[in-house]
C-alpha positions as CSV (number, residue, x, y, z in Angstrom):
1,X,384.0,173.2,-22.3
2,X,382.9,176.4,-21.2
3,X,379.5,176.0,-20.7
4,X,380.4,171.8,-18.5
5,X,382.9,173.9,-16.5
6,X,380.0,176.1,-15.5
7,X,377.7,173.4,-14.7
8,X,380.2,171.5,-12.5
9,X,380.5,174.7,-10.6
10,X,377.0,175.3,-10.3
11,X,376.7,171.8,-8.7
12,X,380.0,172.5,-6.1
13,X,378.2,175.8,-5.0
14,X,374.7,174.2,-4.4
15,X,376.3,171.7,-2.2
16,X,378.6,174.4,-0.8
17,X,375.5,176.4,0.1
18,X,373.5,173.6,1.5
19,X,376.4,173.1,4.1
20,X,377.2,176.8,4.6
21,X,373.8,176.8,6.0
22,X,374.4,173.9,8.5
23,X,377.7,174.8,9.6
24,X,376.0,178.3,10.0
25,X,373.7,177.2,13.1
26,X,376.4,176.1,14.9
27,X,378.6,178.6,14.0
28,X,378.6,180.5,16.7
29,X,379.6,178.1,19.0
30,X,382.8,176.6,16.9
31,X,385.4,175.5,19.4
32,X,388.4,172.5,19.2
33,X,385.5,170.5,20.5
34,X,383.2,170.6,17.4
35,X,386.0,168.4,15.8
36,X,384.7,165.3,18.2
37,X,381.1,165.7,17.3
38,X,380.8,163.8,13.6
39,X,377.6,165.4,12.8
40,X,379.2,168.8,12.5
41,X,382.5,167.7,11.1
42,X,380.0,166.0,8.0
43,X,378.8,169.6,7.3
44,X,382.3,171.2,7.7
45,X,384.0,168.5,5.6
46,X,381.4,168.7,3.0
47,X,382.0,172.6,3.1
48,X,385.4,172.7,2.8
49,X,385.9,169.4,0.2
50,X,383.0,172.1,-2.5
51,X,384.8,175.2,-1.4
52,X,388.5,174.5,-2.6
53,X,386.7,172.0,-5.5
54,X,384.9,175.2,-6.7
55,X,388.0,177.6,-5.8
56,X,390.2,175.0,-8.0
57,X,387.9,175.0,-10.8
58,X,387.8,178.9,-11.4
59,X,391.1,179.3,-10.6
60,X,392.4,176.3,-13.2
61,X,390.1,176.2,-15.7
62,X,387.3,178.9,-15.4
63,X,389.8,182.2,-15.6
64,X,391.7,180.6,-18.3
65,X,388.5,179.4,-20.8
66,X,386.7,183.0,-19.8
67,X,389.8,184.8,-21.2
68,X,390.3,182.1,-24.1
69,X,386.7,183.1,-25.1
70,X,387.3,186.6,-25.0
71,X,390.2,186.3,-26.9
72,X,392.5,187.8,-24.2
73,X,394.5,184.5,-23.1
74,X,398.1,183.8,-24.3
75,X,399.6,180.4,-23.7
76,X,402.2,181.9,-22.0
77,X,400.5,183.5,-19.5
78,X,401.2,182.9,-15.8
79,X,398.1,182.5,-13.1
80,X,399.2,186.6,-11.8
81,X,399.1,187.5,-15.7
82,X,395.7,185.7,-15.7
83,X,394.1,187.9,-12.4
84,X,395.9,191.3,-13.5
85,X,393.7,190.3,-16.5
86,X,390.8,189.8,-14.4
87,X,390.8,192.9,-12.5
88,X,391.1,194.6,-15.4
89,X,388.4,193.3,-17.0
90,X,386.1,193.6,-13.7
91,X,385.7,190.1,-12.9
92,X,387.9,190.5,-9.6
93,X,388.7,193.2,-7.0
94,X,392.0,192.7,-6.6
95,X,394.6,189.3,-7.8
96,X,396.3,189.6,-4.8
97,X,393.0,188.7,-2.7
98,X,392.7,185.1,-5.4
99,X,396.3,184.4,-4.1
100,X,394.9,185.1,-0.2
101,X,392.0,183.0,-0.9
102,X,394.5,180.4,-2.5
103,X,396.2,180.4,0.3
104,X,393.2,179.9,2.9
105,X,392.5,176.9,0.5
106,X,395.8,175.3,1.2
107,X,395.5,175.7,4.9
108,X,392.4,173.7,4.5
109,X,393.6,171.0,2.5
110,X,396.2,170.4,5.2
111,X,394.6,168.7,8.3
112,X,396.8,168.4,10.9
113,X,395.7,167.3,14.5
114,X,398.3,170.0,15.9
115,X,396.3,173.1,13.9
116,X,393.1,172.5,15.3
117,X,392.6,176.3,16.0
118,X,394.2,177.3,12.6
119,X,391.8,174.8,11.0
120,X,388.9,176.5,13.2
121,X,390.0,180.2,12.1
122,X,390.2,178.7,8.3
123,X,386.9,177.5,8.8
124,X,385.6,180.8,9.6
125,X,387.3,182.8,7.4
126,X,386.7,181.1,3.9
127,X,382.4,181.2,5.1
128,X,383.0,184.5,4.4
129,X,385.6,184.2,1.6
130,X,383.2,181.8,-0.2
131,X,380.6,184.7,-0.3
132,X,383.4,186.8,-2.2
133,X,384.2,183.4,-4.6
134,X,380.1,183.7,-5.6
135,X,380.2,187.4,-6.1
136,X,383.1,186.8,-8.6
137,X,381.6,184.0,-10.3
138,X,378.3,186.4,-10.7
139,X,380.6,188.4,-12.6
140,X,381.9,185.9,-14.9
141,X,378.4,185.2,-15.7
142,X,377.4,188.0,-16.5
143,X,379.7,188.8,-18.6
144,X,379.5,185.7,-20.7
145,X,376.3,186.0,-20.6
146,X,376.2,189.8,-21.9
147,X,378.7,188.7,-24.9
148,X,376.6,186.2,-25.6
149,X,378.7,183.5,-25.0
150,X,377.0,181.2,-22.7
């Protein structure tokens, strides 16, 4: 389960990257109006759908199988046990940053045509976020892959 899990997020980032880097040479130039040009709204929407599918899949099933292989997960732990556990171990900076990035997920998810410019500012903000996503999941790596369990 561990190592499938892996693999689909290997395959969310690639396709996360590939539209990072479109959305990146307009980037500059993001506005309400690059919501009426389809071209760009492909790339962003194609961002955003492999950002929150990759952000869902550490935060509901990567955390939980990393500390079930480790031998540090109790069924009765709640997602805040599961990041304390997480920072402790190294694999995050902080849990309250998950829940901000969880919450710059939901704004996402929600597309409304009367939060264009909260949309716009989401947009920007999880480009960078996303950066801080792949540094933690270069953690968990490595540290499956240093207890040989991957």
């Amino acid at each position: 389960m561990l190592v499938e899990t892996i693999k689909t997020i290997d395959l969310h980032l690639r396709r996360a990257d590939a539209a990072k880097k479109e959305i990146m040479l307009f980037k500059d130039n993001l506005t309400t109006d690059t919501f009426n040009d389809f071209e760009k709204i492909k790339s962003i929407d194609t961002f955003i759908f492999r950002f929150t599918k990759v952000q869902d899949l550490l935060g509901e099933k990567l955390f939980k199988e990393v500390l079930i292989s480790l031998g540090d997960y109790k069924d009765n732990m709640t997602m805040l046990d599961i990041l304390d556990k997480l920072e402790k171990i190294e694999i995050i900076e902080h849990a309250s940053e998950w829940m901000d990035f969880r919450n710059l997920r939901n704004i996402l998810a929600h597309e409304y045509p009367d939060n264009e410019e909260d949309l716009l500012d989401g947009i920007i903000m999880s480009l960078e976020v996303h950066e801080k996503i792949k540094v933690i999941y270069k953690n968990i790596k490595e540290l499956l892959t240093k207890k040989n369990l991957i």
